[in-house]
Residue frames as qw, qx, qy, qz and C-alpha x, y, z in Angstrom:
[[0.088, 0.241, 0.898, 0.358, -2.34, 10.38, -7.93],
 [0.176, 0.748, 0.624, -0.141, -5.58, 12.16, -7.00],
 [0.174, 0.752, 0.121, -0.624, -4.48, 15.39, -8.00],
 [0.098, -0.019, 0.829, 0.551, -3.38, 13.66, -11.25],
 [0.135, 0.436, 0.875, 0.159, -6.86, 12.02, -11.60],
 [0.117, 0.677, 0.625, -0.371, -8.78, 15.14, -10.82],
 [0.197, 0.656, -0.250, -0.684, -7.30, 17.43, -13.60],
 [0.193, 0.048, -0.869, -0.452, -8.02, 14.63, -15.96],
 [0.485, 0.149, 0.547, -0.666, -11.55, 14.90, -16.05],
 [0.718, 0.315, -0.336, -0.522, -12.41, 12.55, -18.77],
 [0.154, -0.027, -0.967, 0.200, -11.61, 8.94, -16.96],
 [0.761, -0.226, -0.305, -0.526, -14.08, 6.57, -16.88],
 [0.865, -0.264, -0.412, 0.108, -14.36, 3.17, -14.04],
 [0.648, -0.723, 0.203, 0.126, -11.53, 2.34, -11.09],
 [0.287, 0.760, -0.463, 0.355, -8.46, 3.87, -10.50],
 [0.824, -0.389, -0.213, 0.351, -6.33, 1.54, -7.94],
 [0.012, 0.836, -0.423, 0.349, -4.49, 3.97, -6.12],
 [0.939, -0.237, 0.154, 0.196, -1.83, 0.92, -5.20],
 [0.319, -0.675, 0.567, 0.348, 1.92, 0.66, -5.59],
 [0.689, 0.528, -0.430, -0.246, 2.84, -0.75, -8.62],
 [0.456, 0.323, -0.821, 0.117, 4.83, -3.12, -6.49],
 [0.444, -0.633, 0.152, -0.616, 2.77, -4.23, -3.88],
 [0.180, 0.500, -0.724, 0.440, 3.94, -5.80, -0.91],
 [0.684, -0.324, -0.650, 0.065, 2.94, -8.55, 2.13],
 [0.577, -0.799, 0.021, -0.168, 1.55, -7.05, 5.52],
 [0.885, -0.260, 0.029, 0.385, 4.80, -9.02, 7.05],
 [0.637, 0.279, 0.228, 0.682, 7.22, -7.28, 4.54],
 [0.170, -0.877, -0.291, -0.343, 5.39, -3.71, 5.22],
 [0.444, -0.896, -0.014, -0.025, 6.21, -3.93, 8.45],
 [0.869, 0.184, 0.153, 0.432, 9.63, -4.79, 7.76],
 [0.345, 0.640, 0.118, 0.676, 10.34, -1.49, 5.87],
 [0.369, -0.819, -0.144, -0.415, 8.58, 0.13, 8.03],
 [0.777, -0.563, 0.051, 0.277, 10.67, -1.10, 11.51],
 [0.653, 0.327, 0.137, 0.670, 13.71, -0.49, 8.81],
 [0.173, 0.643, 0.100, 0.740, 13.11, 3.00, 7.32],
 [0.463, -0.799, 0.003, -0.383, 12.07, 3.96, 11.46],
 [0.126, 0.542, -0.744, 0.369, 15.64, 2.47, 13.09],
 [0.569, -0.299, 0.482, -0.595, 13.10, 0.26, 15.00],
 [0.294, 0.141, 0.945, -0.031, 12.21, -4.06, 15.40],
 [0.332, -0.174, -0.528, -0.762, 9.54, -4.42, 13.02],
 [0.676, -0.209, 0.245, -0.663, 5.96, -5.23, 14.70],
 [0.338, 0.000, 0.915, -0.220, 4.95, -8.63, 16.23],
 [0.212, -0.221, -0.841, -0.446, 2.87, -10.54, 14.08],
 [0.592, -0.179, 0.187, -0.763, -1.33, -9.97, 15.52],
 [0.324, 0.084, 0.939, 0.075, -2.22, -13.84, 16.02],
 [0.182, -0.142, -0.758, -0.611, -5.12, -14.66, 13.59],
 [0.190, -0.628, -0.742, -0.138, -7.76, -15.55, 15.87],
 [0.083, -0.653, -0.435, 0.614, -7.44, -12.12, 17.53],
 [0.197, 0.039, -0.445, -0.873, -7.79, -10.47, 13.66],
 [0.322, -0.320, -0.809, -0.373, -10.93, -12.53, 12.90],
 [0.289, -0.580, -0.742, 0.173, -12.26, -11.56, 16.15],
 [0.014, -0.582, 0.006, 0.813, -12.11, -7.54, 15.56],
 [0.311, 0.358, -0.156, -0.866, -12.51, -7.87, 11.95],
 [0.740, 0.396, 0.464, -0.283, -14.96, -10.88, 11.53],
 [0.767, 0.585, 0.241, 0.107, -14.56, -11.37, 7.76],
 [0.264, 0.950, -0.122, 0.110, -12.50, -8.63, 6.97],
 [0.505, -0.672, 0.510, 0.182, -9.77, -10.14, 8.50],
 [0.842, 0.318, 0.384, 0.206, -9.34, -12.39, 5.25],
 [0.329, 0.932, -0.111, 0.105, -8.41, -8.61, 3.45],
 [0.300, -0.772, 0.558, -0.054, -4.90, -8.66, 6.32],
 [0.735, -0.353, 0.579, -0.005, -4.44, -12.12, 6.52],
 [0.759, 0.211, 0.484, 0.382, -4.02, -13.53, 2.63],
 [0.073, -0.583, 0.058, 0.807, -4.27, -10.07, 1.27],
 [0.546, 0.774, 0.276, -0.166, -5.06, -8.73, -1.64],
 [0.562, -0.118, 0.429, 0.697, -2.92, -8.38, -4.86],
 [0.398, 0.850, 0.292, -0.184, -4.57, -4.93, -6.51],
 [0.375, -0.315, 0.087, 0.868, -2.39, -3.00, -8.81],
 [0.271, 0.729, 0.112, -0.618, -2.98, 0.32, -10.31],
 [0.544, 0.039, 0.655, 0.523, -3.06, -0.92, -14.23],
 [0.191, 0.866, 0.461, 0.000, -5.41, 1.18, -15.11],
 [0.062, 0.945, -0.195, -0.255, -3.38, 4.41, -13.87],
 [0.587, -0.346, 0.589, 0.435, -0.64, 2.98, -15.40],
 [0.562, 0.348, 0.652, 0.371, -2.34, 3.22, -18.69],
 [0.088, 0.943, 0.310, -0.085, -3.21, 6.34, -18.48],
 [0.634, 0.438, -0.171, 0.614, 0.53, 7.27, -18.07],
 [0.360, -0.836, 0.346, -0.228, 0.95, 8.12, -14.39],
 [0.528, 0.473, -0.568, 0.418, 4.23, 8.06, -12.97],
 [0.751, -0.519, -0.354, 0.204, 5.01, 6.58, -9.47],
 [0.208, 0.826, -0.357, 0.382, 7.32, 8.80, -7.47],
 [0.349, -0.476, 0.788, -0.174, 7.97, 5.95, -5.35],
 [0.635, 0.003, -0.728, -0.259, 8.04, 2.46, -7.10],
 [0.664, -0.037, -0.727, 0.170, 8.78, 0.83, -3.85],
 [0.526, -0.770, -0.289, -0.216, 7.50, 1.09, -0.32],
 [0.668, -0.481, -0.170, 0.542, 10.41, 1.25, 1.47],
 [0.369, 0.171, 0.092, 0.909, 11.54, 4.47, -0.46],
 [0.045, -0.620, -0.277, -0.733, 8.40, 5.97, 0.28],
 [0.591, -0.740, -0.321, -0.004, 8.11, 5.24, 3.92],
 [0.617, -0.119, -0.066, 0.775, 11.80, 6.60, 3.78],
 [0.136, 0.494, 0.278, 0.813, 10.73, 9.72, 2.28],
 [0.621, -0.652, -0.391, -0.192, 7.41, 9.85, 4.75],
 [0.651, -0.661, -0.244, 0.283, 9.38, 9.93, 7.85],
 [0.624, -0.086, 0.049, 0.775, 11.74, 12.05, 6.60],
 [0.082, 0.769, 0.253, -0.582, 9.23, 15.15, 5.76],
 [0.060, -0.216, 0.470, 0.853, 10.14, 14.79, 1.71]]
């Protein structure tokens, strides 16, 4: 996506660089334990988020639902819709 965005040098505002599908911390790790043969991660309890990131823990805990509509209008193409294909890719070195 950035080298998309940066040879298009007429875009105005924000570009969400997000998955077009985007996914729950829980579910992440999921893939992630998947696509690596491994147990996904233990849940962090809550009060030890909130007590590292003070507010910011709100961002992990309910999350955030951003997608990239914007690049979408523009007419970029995902080369992974879905996270588990790219963390497949990722560990594989494609």
């Amino acid at each position: 996506m950035k080298h998309c965005l940066i040879h298009l040098i007429k875009i105005y505002g924000v570009i969400n660089g997000t998955s077009p599908n985007p996914v729950r911390l829980a579910e992440m790790c999921n893939h992630l334990g998947n696509a690596m043969g491994r147990p996904s991660w233990l849940p962090v309890p809550e009060l030890a988020l909130k007590a590292v990131l003070g507010e910011g823990a709100s961002v992990v805990l309910d999350g955030q639902r951003v997608l990239p509509a914007r690049a979408l209008e523009l007419g970029f193409t995902f080369r992974y819709l879905y996270v588990k294909d790219a963390l497949r890719a990722i560990l594989l070195g494609n």
